[in-house]
Backbone as JSON, one array per atom type, in Angstrom:
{
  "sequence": "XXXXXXXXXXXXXXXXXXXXXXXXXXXXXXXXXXXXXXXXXXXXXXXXXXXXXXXXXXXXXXXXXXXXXXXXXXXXXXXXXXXXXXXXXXXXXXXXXXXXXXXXXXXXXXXXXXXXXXXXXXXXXXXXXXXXXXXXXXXXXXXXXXXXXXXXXXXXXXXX",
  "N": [[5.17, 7.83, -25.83], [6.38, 10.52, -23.77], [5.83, 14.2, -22.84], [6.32, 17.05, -22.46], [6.07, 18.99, -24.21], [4.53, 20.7, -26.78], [4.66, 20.73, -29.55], [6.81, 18.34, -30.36], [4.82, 16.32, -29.72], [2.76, 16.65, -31.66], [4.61, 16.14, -33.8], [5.37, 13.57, -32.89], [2.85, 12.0, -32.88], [2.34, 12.61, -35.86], [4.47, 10.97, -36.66], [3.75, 8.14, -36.17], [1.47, 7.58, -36.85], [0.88, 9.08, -39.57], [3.02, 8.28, -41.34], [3.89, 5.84, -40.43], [5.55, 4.55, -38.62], [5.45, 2.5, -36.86], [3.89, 0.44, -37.9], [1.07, -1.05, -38.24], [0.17, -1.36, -35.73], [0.5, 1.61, -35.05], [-2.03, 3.05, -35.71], [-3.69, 3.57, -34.12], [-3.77, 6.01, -31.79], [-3.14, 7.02, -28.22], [-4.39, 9.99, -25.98], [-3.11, 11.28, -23.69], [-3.86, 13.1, -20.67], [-1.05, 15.33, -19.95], [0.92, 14.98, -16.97], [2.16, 17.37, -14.85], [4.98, 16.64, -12.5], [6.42, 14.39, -10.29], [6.83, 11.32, -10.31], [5.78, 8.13, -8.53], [5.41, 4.66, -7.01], [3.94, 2.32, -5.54], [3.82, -0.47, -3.7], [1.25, -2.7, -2.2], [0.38, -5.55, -0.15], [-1.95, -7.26, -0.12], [-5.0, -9.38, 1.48], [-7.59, -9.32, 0.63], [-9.13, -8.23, 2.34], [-7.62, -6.74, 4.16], [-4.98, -4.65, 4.14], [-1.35, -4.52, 3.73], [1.25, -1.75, 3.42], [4.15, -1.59, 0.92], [7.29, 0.18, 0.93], [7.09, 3.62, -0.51], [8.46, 3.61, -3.77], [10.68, 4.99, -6.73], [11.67, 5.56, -9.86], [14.08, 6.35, -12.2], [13.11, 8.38, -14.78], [14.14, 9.65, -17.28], [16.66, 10.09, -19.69], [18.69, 11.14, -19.49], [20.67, 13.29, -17.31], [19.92, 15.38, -14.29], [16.92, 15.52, -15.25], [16.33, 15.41, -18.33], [16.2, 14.98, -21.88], [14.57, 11.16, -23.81], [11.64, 9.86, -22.58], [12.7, 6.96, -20.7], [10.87, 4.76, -19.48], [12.04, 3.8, -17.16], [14.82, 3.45, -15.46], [16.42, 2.13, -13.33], [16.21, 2.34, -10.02], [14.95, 3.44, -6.64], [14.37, 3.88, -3.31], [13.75, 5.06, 0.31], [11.36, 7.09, -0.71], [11.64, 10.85, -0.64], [10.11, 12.43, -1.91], [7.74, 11.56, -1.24], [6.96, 11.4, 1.59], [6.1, 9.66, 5.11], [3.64, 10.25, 6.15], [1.94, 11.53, 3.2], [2.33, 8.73, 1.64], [0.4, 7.08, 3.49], [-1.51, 8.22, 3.04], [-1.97, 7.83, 0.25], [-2.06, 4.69, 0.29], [-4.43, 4.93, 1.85], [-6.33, 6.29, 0.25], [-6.42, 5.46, -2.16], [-5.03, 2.79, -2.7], [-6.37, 1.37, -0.81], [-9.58, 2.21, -1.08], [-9.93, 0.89, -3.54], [-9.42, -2.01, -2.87], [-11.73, -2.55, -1.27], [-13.63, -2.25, -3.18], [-13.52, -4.21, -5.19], [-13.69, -6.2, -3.66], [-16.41, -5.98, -2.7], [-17.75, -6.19, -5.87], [-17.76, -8.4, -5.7], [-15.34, -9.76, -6.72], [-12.91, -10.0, -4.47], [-9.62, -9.4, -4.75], [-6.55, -11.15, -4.02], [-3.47, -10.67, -3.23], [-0.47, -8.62, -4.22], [-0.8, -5.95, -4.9], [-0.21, -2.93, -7.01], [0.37, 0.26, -7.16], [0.53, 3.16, -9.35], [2.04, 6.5, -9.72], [1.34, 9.7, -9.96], [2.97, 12.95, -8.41], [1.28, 15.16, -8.8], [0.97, 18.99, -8.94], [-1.15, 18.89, -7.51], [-1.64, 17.34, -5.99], [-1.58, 13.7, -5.32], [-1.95, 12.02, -7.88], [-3.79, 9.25, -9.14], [-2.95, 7.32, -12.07], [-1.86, 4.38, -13.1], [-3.07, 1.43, -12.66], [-2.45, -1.46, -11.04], [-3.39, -5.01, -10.49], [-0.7, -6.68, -9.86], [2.13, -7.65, -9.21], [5.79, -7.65, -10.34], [8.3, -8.99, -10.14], [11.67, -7.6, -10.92], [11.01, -5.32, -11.71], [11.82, -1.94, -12.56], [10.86, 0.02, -10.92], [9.8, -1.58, -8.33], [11.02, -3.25, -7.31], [13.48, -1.92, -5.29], [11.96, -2.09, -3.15], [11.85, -3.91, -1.82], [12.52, -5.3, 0.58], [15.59, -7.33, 0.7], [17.24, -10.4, 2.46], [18.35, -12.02, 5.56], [16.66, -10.68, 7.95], [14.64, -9.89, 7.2], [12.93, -9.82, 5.27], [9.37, -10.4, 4.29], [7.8, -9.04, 6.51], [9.51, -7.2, 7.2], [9.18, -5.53, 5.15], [6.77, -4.1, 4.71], [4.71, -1.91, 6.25], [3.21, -1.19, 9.24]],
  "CA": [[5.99, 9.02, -25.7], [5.4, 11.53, -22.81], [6.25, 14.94, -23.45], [5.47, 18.37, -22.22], [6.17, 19.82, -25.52], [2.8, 20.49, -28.06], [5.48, 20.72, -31.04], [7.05, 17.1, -30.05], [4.02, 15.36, -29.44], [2.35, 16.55, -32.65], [5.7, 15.13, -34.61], [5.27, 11.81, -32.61], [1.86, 11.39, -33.3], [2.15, 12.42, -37.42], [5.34, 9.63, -37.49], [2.97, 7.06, -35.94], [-0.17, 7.59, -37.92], [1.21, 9.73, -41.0], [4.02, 8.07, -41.41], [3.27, 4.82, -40.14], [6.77, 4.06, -38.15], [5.03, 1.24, -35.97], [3.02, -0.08, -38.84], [-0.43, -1.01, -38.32], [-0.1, -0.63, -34.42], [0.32, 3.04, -34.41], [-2.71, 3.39, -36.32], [-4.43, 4.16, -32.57], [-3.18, 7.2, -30.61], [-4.13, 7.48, -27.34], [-3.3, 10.72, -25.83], [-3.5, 11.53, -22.13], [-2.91, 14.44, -19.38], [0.05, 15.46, -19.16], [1.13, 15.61, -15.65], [3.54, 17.75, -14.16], [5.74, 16.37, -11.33], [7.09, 13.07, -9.78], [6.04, 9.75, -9.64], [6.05, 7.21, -7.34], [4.84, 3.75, -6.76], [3.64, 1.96, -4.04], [2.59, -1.83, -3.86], [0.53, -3.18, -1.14], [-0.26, -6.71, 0.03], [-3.93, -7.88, 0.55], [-5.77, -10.62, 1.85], [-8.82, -9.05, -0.02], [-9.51, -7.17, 3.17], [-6.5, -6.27, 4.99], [-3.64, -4.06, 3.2], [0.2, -3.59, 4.11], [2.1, -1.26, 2.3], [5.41, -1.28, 1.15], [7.67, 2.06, 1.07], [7.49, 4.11, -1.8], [9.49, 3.82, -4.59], [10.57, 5.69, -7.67], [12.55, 5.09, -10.79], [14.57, 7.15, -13.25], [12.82, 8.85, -16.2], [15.19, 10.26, -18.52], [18.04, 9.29, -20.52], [19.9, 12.02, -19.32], [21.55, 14.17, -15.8], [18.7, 16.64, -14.39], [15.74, 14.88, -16.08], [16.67, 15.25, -19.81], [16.07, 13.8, -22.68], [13.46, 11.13, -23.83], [11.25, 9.01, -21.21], [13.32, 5.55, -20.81], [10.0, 3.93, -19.15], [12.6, 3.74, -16.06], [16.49, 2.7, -15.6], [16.68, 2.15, -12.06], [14.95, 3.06, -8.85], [15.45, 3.82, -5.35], [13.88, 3.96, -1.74], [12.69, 5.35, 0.51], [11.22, 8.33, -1.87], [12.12, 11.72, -0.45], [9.16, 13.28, -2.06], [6.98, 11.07, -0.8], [7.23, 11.18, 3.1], [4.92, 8.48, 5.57], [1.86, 10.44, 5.41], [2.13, 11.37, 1.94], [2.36, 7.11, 1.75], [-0.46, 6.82, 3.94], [-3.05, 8.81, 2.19], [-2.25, 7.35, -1.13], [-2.95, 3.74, 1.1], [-6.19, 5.25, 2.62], [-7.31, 7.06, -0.66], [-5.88, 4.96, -3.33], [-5.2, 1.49, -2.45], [-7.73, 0.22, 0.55], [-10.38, 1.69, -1.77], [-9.88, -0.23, -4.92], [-9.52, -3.36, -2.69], [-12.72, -2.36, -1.06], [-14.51, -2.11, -4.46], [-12.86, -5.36, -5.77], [-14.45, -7.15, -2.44], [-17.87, -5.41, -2.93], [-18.08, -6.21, -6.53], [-17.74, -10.09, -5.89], [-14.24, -10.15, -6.71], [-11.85, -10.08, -3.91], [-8.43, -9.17, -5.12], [-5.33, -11.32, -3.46], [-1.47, -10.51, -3.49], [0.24, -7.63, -4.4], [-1.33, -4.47, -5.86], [0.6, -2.0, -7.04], [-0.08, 1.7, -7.96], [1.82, 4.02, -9.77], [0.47, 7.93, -9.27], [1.74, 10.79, -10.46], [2.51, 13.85, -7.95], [1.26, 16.82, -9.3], [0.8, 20.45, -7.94], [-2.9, 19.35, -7.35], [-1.74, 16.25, -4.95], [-1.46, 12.68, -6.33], [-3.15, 11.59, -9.22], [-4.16, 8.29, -10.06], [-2.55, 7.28, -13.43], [-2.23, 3.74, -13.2], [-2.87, 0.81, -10.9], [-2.23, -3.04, -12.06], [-3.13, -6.09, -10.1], [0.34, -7.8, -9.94], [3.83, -7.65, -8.63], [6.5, -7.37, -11.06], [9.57, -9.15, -9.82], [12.58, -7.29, -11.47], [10.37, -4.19, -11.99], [12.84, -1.35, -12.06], [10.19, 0.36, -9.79], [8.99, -2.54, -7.14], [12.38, -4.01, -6.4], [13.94, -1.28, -4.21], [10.82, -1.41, -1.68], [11.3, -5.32, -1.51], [14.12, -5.57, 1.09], [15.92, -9.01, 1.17], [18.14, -10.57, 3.59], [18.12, -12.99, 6.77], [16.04, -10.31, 8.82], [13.81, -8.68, 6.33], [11.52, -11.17, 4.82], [7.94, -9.7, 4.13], [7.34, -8.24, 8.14], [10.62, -6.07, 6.73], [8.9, -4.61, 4.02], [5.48, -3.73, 4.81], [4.42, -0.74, 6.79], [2.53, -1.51, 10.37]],
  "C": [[5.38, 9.92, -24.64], [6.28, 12.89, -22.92], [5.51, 16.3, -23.08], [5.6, 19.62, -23.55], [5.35, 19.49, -26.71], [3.35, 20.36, -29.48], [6.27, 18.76, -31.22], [5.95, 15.55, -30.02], [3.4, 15.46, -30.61], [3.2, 15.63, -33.47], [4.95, 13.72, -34.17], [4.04, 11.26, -33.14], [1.96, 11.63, -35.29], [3.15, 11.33, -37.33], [4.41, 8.68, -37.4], [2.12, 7.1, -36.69], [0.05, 7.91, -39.67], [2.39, 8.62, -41.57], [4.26, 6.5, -41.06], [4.62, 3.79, -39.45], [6.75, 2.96, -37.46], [3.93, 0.64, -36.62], [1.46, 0.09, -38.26], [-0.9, -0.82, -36.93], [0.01, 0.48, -33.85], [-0.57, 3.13, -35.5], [-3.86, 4.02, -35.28], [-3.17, 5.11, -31.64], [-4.0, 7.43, -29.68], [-3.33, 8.3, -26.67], [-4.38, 11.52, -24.29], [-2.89, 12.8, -21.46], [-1.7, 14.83, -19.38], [-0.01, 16.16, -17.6], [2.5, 15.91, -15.3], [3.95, 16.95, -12.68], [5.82, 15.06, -11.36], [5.85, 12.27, -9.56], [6.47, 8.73, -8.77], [5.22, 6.08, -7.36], [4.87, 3.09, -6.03], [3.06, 0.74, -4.27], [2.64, -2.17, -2.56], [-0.01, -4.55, -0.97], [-1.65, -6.76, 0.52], [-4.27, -9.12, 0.57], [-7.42, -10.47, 1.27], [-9.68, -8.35, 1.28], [-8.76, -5.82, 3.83], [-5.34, -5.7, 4.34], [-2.5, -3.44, 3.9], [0.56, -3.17, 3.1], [3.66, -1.15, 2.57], [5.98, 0.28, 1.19], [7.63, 1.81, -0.2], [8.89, 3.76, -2.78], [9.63, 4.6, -5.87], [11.83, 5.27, -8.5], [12.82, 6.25, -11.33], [13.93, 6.95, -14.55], [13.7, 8.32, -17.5], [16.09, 9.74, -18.67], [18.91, 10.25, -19.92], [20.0, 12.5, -17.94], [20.26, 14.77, -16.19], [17.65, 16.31, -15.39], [15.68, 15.77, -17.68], [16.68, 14.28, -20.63], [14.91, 12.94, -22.64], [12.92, 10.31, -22.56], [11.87, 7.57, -21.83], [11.74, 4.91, -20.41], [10.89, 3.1, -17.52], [13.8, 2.79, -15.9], [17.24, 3.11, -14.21], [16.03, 2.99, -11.51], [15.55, 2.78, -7.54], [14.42, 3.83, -4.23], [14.5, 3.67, -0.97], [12.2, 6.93, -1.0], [11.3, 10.0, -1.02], [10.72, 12.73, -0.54], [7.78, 13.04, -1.53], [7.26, 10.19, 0.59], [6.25, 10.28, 3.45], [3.25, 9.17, 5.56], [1.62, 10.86, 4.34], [1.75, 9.34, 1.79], [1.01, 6.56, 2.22], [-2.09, 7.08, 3.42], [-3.17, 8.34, 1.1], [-2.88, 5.58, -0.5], [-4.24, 3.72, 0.89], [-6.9, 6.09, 1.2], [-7.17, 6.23, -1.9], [-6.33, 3.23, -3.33], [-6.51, 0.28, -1.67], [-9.18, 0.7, -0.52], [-10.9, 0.9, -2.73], [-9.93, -1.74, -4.13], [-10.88, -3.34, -2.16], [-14.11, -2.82, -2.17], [-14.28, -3.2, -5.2], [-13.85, -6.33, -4.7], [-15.96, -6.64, -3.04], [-18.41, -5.67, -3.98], [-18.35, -7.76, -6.54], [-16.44, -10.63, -6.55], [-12.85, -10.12, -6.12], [-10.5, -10.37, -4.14], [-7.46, -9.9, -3.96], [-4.15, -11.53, -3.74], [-1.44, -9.18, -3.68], [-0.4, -6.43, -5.12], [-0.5, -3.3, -5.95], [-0.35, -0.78, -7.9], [0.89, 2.75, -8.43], [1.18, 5.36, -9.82], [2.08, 8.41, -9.89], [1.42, 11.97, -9.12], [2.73, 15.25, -8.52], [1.18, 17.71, -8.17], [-0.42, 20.12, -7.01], [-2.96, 18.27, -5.97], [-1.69, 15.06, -5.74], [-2.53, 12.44, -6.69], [-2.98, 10.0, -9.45], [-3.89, 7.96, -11.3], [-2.92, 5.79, -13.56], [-1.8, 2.9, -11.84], [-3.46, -0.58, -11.65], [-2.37, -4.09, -10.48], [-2.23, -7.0, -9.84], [1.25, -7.56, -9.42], [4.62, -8.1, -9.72], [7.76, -7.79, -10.48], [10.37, -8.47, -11.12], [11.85, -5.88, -12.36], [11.79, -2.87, -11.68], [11.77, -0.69, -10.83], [9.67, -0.05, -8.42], [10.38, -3.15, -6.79], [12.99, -3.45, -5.31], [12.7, -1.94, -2.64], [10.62, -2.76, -1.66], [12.53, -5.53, -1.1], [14.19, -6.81, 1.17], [17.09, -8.94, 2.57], [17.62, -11.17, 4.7], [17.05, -12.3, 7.99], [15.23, -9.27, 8.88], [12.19, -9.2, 6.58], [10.06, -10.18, 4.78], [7.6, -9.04, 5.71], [8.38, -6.59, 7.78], [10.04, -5.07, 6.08], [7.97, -3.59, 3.8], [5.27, -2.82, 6.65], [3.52, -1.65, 7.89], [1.69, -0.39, 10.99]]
}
């Protein structure tokens, strides 16, 4: 559940625990930041050195018009992202992405294919939330920013 309301989130957590609505797997609450503002996700190809990125993308929250209602976990998505212009894009790249592959190489485990990150932009600049090793065909979030068609193909997709 994500939820900027301290009256909402208490409920959710007594059904889960008190109440025990997800049996023995809501017996763990884990309860994180809330962050204000938009998200966006960005996956990047690597060769375990070298990283293209695709364009941003972003999905729909809410169940409802004017972000209302509860979080769906996302029901459709779109690009390019609006909020997230090319250097916006670039810095999450150069601050986000190329380091983690950096640190993946350096540790003795050179990461290859698709990395995706999903950030959160707050007031403060993007945040780091999460960031998964994989590509997600039929992701509502990673599909937009994977153009097809006879004169796309991966050179299409990825940033230069």
């Amino acid at each position: 559940m994500v939820t900027g309301d301290r009256e909402a989130a208490v409920a959710a957590i007594e059904d889960r625990i008190e109440r025990r609505s997800f049996g023995q797997s809501g017996a763990t609450v884990v309860v994180e930041e809330y962050l204000e503002g938009q998200e966006v996700s960005l996956i990047a190809f690597t060769d375990g050195r070298t990283v293209l990125a695709c364009e941003a993308a972003q999905d729909y929250k809410r169940v409802f018009d004017d972000d209302g209602g509860p979080n769906t976990g996302g029901m459709g998505a779109y690009s390019p992202v609006p909020a997230c212009p090319a250097p916006l894009a670039q810095a999450i790249v150069s601050e986000v992405i190329e380091p983690t592959v950096a640190a993946l190489a350096a540790a003795g485990t050179p990461f290859v294919g698709a990395l995706y990150a999903g950030l959160a932009l707050t007031g403060r600049g993007p945040r780091r939330r999460v960031q998964r090793p994989l590509r997600r065909s039929g992701d509502a979030s990673s599909d937009p920013s994977t153009p097809v068609g006879p004169r796309r193909g991966v050179h299409g997709l990825c940033h230069r």
